[in-house]
N, C-alpha and C positions, 0 to 999 in steps of 0.2 A: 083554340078554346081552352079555359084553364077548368080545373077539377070544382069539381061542384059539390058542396059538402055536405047538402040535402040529398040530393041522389045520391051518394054514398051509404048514406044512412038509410033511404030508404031500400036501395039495393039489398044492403047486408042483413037488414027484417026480413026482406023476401026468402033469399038465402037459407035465414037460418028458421023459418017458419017449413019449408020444402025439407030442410033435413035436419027439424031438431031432434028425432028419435035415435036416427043414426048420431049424429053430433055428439049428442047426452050420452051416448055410450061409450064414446070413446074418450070420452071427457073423463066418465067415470072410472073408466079402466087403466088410463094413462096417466091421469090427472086426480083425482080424487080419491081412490085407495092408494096410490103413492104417497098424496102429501100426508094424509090422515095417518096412516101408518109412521111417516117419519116425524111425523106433531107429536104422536105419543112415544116413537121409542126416545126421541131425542127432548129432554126436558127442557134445554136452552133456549127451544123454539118457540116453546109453551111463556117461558119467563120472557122472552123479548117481543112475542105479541100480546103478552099482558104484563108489565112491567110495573113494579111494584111500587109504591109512592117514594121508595128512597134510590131510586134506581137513576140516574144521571146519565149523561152521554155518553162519557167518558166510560161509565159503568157497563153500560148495554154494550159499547166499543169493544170492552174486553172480552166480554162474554162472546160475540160473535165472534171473535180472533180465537179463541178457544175451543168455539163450537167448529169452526171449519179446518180447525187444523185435526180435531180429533175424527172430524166426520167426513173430512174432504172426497173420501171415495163413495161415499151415499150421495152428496147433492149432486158429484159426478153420472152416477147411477139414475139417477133423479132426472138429472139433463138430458140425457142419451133418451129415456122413457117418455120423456116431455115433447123432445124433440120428435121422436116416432109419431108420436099423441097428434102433434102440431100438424106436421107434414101429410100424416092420414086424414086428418079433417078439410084441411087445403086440397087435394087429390081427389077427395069426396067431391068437393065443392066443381069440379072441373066441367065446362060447359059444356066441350066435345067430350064422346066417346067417352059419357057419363062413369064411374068406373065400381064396381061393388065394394061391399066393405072390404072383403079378401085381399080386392087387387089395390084398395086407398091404403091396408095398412101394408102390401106388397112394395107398393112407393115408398113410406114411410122408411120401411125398413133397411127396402134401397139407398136411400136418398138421407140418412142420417149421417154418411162419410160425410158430403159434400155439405150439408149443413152446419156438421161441426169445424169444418174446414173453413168456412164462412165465417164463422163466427170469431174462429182465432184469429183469422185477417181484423177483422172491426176491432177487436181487440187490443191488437197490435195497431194499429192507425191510433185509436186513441191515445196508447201508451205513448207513442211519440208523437202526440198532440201534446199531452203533460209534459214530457222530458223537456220540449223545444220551446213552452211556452210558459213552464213554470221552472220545470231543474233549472235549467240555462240561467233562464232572467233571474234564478234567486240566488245561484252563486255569484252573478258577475254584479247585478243593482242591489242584491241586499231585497229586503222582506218587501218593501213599497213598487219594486220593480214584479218580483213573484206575485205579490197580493193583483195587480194589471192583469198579471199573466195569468192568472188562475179564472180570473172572468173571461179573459179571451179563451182561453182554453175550454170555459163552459160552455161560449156560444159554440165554438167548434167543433165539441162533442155533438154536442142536439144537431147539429148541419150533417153530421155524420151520421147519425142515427136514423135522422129525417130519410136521407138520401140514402140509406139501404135498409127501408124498412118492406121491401116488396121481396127483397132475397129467399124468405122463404116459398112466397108463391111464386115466384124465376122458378123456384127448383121442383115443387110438386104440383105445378099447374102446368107449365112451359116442360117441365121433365130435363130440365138446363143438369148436369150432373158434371159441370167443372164448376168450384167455389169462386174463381178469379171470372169467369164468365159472367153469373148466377149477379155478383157484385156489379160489375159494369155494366148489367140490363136494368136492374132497380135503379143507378144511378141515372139511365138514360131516361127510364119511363117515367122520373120524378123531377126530370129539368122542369123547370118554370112552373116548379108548382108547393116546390118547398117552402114555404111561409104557408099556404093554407092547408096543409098538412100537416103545418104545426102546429096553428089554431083548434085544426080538428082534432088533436093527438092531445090538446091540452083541453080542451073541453070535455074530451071524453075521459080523461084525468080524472080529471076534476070531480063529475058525477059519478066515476067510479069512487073516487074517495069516501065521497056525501055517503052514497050506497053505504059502503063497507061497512065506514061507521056506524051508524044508523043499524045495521044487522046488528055487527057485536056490540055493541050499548043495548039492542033489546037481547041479546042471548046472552048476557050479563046478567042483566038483571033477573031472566028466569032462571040462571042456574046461581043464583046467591045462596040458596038457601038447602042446593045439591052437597053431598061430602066435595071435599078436594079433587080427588080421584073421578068422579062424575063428572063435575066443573072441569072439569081439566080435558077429560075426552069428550066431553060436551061441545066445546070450543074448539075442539080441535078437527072436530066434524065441520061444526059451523065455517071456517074459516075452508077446509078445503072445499067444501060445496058451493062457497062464494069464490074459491078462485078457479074453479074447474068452470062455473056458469062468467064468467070474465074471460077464461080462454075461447070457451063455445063464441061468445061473442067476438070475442078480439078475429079469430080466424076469419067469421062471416064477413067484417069490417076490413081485413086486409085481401080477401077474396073479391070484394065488393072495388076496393081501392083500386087493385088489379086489374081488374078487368076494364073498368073505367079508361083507367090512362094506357090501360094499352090500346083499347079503340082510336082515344082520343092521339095518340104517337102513331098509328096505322092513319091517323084522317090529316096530320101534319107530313108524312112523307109523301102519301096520294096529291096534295097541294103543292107539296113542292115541284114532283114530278113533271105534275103540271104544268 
């Protein structure tokens, strides 16, 4: 049977309707005083999600190269925080031997090795998705050969991405705590089913975006007429309470995914067995 992307969705409503108080709390304390606090201390952040009508790519470019060189050990701080956040509401989410908040953020805490461990692997696969499909082909074909490379290198990133996006519920569901393990279980439990998970990952893109906007165009325009200093933390609320309620969701949604295709990879081995 292949992944079903209405039962997903409605899985992951159920999910997070049974634990949106817990959810929302952790969201708030990992995720929403985090970012709020680093929107206002850091202003580069404030300037590149509201970017000013003379502001260009290339402009914004620089500015973020400047903001992570000077602030690189906060978004570090930030990740490490996120990732706890993440792993805790994942572990909440766990069907057997349901677990308290104590012991969701006990995993978290545990379980933040192995997921940044995770993470430097995907990393590094990427980075030598780039070297091999863009460095290579651009020094030996020249710009036309790189420019090839650089689309094949996008589909293969997304195939990457697609195919270890369950890593973090491998580790705070499953309680998997090797990073090279954690990787080759999402890879297995998402065979033959990577294109409708990419559907589903682009749709729910998509309507996250609509969303987002849609908020900051209306918290825009209530705070037009706020001083700078107001509009500016105004926004910066706005923007983490929208991505703290985006992570509540994304967890229910990869919680939901999970559980799914590991039934449905437990109802293809029984078959085979057979």
């Amino acid at each position: 049977m292949k992944f079903d992307l209405d039962k997903a969705w409605r899985d992951a409503m159920s999910l997070l309707k049974a634990n949106l108080g817990l959810l929302v709390t952790i969201a708030g304390v990992f995720y929403f005083l985090p970012y709020a606090a680093a929107t206002s201390f850091i202003p580069e952040m404030s300037q590149l999600a509201n970017p000013g009508a003379g502001m260009n790519a290339d402009a914004m470019m620089a500015v973020m190269q400047s903001m992570v060189a000077k602030y690189w050990w906060l978004f570090l701080a930030l990740m490490i925080v996120g990732g706890i956040g993440n792993l805790a509401m994942l572990a909440l989410m766990r069907q057997r031997a349901k677990p308290t908040v104590a012991e969701a953020l006990e995993t978290g805490v545990k379980s933040i090795a192995t997921y940044l461990g995770a993470q430097v692997i995907q990393a590094g696969l990427i980075v030598l998705v780039i070297f091999f499909l863009v460095g290579l082909p651009g020094v030996v074909g020249g710009r036309a050969l790189a420019a090839l490379g650089m689309v094949l290198a996008f589909v293969v990133t997304l195939y990457i991405i697609i195919k270890l996006t369950l890593v973090s519920p491998v580790i705070a569901m499953d309680g998997e705590m090797n990073p090279v393990a954690a990787i080759r279980k999402s890879w297995t439990l998402t065979k033959g089913n990577s294109l409708r998970l990419f559907l589903f990952f682009a749709l729910l893109v998509i309507a996250f975006l609509v969303i987002s906007s849609v908020v900051s165009l209306v918290a825009t325009l209530l705070l037009a007429f706020a001083s700078a200093e107001i509009a500016s933390f105004g926004m910066a609320v706005v923007e983490a309470a929208t991505n703290a309620i985006a992570v509540v969701v994304g967890a229910c949604i990869l919680a939901a995914i999970h559980a799914q295709l590991a039934r449905l990879h437990s109802r293809d081995e029984i078959t085979i067995e057979i």
